[in-house]
C-alpha positions as a printed NumPy array, in Angstrom:
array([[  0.   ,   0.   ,   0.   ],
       [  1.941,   3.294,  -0.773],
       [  2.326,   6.068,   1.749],
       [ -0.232,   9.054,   2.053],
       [  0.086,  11.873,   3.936],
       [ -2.502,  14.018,   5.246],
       [ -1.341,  17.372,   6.473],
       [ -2.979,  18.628,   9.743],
       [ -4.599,  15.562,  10.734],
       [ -4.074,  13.301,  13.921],
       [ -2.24 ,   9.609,  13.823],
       [ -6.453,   8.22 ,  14.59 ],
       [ -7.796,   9.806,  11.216],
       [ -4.888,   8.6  ,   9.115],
       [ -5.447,   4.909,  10.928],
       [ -9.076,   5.243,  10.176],
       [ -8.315,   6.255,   6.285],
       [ -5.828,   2.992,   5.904],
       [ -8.254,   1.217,   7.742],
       [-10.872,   2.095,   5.18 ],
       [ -8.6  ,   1.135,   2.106],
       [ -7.865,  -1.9  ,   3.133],
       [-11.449,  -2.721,   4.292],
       [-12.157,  -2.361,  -0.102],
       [-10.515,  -5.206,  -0.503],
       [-11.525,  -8.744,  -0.539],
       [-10.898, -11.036,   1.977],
       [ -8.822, -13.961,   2.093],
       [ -9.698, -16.599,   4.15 ],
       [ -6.925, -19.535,   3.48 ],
       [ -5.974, -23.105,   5.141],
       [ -2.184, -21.85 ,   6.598],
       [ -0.671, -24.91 ,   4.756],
       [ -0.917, -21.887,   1.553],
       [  0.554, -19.469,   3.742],
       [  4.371, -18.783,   2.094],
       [  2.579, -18.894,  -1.324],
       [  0.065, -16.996,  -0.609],
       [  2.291, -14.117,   1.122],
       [  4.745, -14.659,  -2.01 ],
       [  1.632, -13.837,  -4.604],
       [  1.093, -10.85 ,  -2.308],
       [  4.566,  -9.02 ,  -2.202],
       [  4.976, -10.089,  -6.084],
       [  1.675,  -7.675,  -6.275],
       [  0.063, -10.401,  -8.278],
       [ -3.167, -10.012,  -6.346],
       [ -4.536,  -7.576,  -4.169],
       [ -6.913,  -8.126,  -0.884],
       [ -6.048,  -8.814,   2.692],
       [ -5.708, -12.61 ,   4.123],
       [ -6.809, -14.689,   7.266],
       [ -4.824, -17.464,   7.75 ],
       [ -6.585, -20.151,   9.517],
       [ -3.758, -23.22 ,  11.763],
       [ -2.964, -26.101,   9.264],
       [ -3.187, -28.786,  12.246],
       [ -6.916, -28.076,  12.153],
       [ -7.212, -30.398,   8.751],
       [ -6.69 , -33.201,  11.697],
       [ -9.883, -32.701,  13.298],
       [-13.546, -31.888,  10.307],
       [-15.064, -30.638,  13.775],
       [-12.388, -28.383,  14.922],
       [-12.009, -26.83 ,  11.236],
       [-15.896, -26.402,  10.759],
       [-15.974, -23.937,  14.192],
       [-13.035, -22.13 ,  13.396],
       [-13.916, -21.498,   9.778],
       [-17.302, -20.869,  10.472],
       [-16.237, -18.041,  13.085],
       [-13.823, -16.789,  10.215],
       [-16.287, -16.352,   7.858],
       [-18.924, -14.853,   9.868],
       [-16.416, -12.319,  11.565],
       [-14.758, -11.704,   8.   ],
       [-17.604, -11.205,   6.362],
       [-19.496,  -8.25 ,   7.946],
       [-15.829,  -6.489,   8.099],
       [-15.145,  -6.58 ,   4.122],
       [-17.786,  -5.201,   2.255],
       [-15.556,  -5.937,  -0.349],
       [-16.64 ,  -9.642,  -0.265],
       [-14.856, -12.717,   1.248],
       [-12.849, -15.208,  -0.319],
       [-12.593, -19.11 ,   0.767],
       [ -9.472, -20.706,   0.481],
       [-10.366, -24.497,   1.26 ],
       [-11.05 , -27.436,  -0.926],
       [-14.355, -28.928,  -1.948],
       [-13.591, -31.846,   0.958],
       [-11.589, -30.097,   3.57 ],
       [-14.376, -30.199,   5.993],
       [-15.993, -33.948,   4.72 ],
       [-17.344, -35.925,   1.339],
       [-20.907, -35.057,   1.948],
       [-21.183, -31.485,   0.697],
       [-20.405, -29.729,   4.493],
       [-17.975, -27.122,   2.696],
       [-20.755, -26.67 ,   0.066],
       [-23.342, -26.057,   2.772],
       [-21.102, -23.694,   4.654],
       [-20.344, -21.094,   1.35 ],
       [-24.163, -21.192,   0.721],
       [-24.794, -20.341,   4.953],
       [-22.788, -17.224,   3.939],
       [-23.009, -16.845,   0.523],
       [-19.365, -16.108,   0.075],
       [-17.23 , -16.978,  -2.904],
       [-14.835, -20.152,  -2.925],
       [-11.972, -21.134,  -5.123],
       [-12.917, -24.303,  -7.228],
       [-10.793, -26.903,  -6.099],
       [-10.989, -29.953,  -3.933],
       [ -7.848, -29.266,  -1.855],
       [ -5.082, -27.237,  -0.846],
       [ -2.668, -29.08 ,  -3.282],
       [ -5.402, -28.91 ,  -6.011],
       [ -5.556, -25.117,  -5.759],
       [ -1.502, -25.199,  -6.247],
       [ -1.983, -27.628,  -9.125],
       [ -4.487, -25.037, -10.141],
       [ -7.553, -26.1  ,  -9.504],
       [-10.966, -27.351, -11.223],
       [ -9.791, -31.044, -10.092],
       [ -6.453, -31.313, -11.782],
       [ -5.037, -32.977,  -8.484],
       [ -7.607, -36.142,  -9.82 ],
       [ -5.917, -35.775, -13.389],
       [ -2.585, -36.589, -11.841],
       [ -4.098, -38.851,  -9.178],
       [ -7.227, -40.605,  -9.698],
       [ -6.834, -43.516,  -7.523],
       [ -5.318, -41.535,  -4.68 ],
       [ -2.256, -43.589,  -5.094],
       [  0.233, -40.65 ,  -4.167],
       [  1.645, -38.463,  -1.388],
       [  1.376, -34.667,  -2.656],
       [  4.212, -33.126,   0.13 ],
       [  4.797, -29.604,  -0.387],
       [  7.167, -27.92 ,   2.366],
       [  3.592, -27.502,   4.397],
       [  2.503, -30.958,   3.868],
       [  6.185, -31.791,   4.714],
       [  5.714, -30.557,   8.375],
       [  2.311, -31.911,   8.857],
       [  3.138, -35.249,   7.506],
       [  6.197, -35.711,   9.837],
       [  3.323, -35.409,  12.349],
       [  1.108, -38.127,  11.147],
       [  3.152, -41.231,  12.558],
       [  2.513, -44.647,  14.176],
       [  3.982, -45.63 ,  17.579],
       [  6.723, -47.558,  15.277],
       [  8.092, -47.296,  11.713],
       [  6.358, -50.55 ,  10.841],
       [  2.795, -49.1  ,  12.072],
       [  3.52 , -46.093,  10.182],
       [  4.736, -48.208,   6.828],
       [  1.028, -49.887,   7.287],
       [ -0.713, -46.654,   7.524],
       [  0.609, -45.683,   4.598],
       [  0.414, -49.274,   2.712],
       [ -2.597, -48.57 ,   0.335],
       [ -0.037, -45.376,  -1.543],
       [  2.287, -45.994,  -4.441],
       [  5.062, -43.354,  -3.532],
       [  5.181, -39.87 ,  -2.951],
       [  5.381, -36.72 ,  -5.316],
       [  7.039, -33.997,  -4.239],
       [  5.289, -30.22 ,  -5.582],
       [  7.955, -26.952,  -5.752],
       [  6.349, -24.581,  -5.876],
       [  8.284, -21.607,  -4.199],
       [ 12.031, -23.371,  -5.765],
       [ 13.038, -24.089,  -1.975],
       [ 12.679, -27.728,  -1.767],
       [ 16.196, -29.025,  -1.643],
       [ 16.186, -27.555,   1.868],
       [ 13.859, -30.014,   2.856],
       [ 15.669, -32.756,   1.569],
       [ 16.235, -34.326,   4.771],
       [ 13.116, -33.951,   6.118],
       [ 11.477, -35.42 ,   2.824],
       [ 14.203, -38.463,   2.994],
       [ 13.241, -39.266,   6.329],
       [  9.349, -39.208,   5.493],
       [ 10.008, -41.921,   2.941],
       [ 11.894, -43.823,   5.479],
       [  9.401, -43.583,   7.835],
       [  5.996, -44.447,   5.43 ],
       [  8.491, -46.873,   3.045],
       [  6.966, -44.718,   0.114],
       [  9.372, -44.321,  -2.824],
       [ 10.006, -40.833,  -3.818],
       [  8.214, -40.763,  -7.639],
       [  8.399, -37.917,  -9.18 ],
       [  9.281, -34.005,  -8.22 ],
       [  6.881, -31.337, -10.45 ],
       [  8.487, -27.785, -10.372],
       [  5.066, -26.121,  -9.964],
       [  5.562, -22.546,  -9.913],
       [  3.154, -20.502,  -8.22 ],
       [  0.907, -19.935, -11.554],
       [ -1.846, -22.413, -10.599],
       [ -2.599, -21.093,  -7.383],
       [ -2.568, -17.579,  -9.314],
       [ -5.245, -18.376, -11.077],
       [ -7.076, -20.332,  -8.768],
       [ -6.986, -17.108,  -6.611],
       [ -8.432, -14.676,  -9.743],
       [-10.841, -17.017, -10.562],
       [-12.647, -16.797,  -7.714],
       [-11.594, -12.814,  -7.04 ],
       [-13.599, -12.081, -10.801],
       [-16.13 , -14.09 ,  -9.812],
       [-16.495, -12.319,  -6.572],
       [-16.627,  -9.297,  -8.491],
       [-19.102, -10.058, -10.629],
       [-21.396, -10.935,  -7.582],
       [-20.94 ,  -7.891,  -6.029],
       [-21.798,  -6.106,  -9.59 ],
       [-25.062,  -8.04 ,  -9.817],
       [-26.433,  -7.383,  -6.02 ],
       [-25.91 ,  -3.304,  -6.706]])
C-alpha cells in the first residue's frame, strides 16, 4: 500500500483512512498450509486483498475446522464489504457437501478446487488428473511438516498406515525444496513410500485459482448493486 500523507490531521484519522482502504478489498480466508505462497503472490503484487490465515493442524480434526472457519467467515464477512474469499477445498471439511453447505450459509465466494494441493496444481480437479486412484503423497514444504506429524507408535505401524499409496510426489512450488531434503528423505523412510516424481510447480496455478474466484467475486458484487 503506498504512503499518504494528510497534512494537519491526527495519527487516529490517518489509521481510520488505511483502515478504510484496506477494508475495499476482498478477503482472504486460506488453510495456513498456503501461507508462504500466498504471502509470495502478495509481495509479487500479483493479487490484491487482505488474508486470514486459519492453523494447518486443524485439517486433523472436520469438527475443529468447521468452528473455526465458520467463526472466520462470519467475523470476516461483515468487516469486508468488499466480499470474502474461501481458500479451502471442496472436501476439507468432509465428502458429503459440508464445505458446500457452509459457502451457501454465507453466501461467500470459494476457489474451485478440492484441496489445498489442487488449488496449487491449479484447480478445477487437476489434483484427480494426476491422481485418480489416490495412489500418491502430494508433500509440499507444508505438507512436509504436517506429515512428519502423522506417525505410528513404530516405523512398521507407520509403513502400514501408509500401505494402500504408491510413492510420494514432491510439488515446488516456491524453488526451496532441496532444503527439505532431509526432512522429505526421512518421510520416505518412515511411510516406506518411494520418492516418484518431483513437479516444479511454480506458483501460476494457485494464481489463477486465486483470480478465478476474485472475478467471480466481483461479478457478484456487480449483480447485487
Amino acid at each position: 500500500m503506498a504512503e499518504i500523507t494528510y497534512p494537519q490531521v491526527g495519527h487516529k484519522v490517518v489509521a481510520k483512512v488505511l483502515e478504510m482502504q484496506s477494508d475495499e478489498k476482498p478477503c482472504v480466508i486460506s488453510c495456513g498450509i498456503l501461507r508462504k505462497e500466498i504471502e509470495q503472490l502478495l509481495e509479487k503484487g500479483d493479487i490484491d486483498v487482505t488474508v486470514h490465515f486459519l492453523n494447518e493442524t486443524l485439517h486433523n480434526d472436520y469438527n475443529r475446522l468447521d468452528r473455526a472457519l465458520n467463526g472466520a467467515v462470519k467475523k470476516y464477512r461483515k468487516q469486508s464489504p468488499a466480499g470474502v474469499i474461501v481458500v479451502y477445498g471442496d472436501v476439507c471439511l468432509g465428502f458429503n457437501g459440508e464445505m458446500k453447505k457452509l459457502i451457501e450459509k454465507y453466501d461467500v465466494v470459494k476457489v474451485d478446487a478440492l484441496n489445498c494441493i489442487d488449488c496449487l496444481l491449479g484447480g478445477k480437479g487437476k489434483l484427480l488428473e494426476m491422481d485418480p486412484d489416490h495412489k500418491y503423497l502430494f508433500l509440499n514444504p507444508a505438507f512436509i511438516q504436517f506429515a512428519e506429524k502423522i506417525r505410528g507408535k513404530t516405523k512398521e505401524m507407520t509403513r502400514e498406515m501408509f500401505s494402500m499409496l504408491d510413492g510420494i510426489v514432491l510439488l515446488d512450488a516456491m524453488g526451496d525444496l532441496d532444503a527439505y531434503q532431509s526432512k522429505i528423505d526421512e518421510i520416505a523412510d518412515h511411510t516406506g513410500l518411494p520418492i516418484l516424481e518431483r513437479k516444479n510447480i511454480g506458483l501460476e496455478g494457485l494464481k489463477n485459482v486465486l483470480l478465478e474466484a476474485l472475478d467471480r467475486n466481483q461479478q457478484k458484487r456487480s449483480a447485487t448493486k
